[in-house]
ZALUMDO-504898 format. One record per atom (N, C-alpha, C): residue in three letters; x, y, z. Coordinates in steps of 0.05 Angstrom, whole numbers, padded with zeros to 5 digits, always signed. Layout:
// residues N
alaXYZ;...
***
This chain:
// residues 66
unk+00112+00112-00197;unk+00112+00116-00169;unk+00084+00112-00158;unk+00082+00103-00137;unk+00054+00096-00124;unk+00057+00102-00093;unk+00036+00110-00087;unk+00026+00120-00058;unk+00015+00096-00041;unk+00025+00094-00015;unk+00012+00067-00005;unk+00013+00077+00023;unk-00011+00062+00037;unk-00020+00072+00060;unk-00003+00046+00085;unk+00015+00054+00103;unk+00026+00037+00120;unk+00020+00045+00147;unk+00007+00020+00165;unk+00008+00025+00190;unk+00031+00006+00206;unk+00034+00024+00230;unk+00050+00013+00253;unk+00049+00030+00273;unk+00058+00010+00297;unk+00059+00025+00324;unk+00075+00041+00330;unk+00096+00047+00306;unk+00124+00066+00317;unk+00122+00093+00299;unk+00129+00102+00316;unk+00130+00139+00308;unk+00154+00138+00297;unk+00157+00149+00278;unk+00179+00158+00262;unk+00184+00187+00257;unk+00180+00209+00264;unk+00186+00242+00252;unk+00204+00258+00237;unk+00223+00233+00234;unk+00245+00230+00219;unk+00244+00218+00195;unk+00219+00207+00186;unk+00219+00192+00168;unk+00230+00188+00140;unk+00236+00218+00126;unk+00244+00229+00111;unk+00274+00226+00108;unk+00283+00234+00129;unk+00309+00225+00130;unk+00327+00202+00126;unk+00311+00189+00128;unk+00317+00157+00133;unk+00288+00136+00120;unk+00283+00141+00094;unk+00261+00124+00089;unk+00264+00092+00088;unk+00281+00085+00085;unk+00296+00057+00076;unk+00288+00045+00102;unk+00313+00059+00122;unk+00327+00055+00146;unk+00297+00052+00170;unk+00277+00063+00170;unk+00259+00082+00187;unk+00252+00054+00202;unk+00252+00061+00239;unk+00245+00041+00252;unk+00214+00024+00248;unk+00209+00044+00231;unk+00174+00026+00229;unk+00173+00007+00216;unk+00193+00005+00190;unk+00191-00033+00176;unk+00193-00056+00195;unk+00196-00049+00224;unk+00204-00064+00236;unk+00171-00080+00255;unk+00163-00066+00249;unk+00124-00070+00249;unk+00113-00058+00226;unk+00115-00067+00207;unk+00096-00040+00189;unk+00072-00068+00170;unk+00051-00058+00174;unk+00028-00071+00167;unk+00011-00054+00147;unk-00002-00070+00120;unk-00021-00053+00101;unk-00044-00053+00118;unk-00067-00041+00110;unk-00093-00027+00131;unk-00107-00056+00136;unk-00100-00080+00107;unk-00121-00107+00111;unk-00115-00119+00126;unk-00085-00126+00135;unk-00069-00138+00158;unk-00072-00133+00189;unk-00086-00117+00191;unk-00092-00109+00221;unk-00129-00121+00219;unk-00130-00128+00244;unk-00150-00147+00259;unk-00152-00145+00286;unk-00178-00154+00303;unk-00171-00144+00327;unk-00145-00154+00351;unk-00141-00173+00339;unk-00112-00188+00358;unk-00093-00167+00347;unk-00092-00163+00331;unk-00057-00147+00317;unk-00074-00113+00337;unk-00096-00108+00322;unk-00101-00076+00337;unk-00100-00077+00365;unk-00099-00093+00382;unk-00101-00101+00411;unk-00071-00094+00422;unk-00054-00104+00409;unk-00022-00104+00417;unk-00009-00076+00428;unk-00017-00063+00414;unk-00007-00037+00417;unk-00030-00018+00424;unk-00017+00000+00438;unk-00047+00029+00458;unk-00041+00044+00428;unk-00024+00053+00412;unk-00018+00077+00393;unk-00016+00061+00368;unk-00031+00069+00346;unk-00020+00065+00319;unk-00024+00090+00306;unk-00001+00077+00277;unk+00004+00110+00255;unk-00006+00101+00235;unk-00009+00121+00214;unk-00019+00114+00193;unk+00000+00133+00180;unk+00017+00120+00158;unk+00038+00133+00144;unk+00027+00132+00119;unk+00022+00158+00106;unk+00024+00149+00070;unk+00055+00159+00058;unk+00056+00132+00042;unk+00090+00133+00031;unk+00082+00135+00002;unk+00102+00149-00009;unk+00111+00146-00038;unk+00128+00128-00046;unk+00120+00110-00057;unk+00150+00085-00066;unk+00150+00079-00103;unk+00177+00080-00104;unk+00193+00079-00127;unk+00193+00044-00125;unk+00170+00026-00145;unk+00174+00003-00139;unk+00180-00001-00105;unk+00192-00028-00099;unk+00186-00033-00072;unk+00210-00005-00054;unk+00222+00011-00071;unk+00230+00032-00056;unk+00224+00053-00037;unk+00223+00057-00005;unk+00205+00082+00001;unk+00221+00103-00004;unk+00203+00126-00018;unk+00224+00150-00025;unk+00216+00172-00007;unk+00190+00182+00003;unk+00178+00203+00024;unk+00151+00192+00040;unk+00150+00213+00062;unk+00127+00209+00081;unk+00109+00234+00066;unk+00090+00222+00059;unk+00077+00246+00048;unk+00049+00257+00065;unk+00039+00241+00090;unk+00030+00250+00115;unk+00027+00225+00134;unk+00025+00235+00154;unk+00030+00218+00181;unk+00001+00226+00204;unk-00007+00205+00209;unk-00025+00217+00236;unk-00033+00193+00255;unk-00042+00201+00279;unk-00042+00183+00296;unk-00078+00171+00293;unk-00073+00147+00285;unk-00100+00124+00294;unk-00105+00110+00318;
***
């Protein structure tokens, strides 16, 4: 299992519930992928650290706003 740091503009608080499913894959960027055009797009970003089973996400293991 490995710990990986994911950003995106969508709040999830639910995340747990739904790790697979969670609206954030739907923007979700590693920390090198963001630049100032991508950080420009959005007023709010998150910073999720996940636990993943291979490319599996299994928990949010903390969340905070960047």
């Amino acid at each position: 299992m490995t710990k990986e740091i994911v950003i995106s503009p969508i709040k999830d608080v639910k995340f747990n519930s739904h790790p697979s499913e969670s609206p954030i894959w739907k923007k979700a960027y590693k920390i090198e992928e963001i630049d100032e055009k991508t950080r420009g797009m959005n007023p709010h970003w998150f910073e999720y650290v996940i636990q993943f089973d291979g490319l599996k996400p299994l928990q949010q293991l903390k969340m905070r706003e960047i």
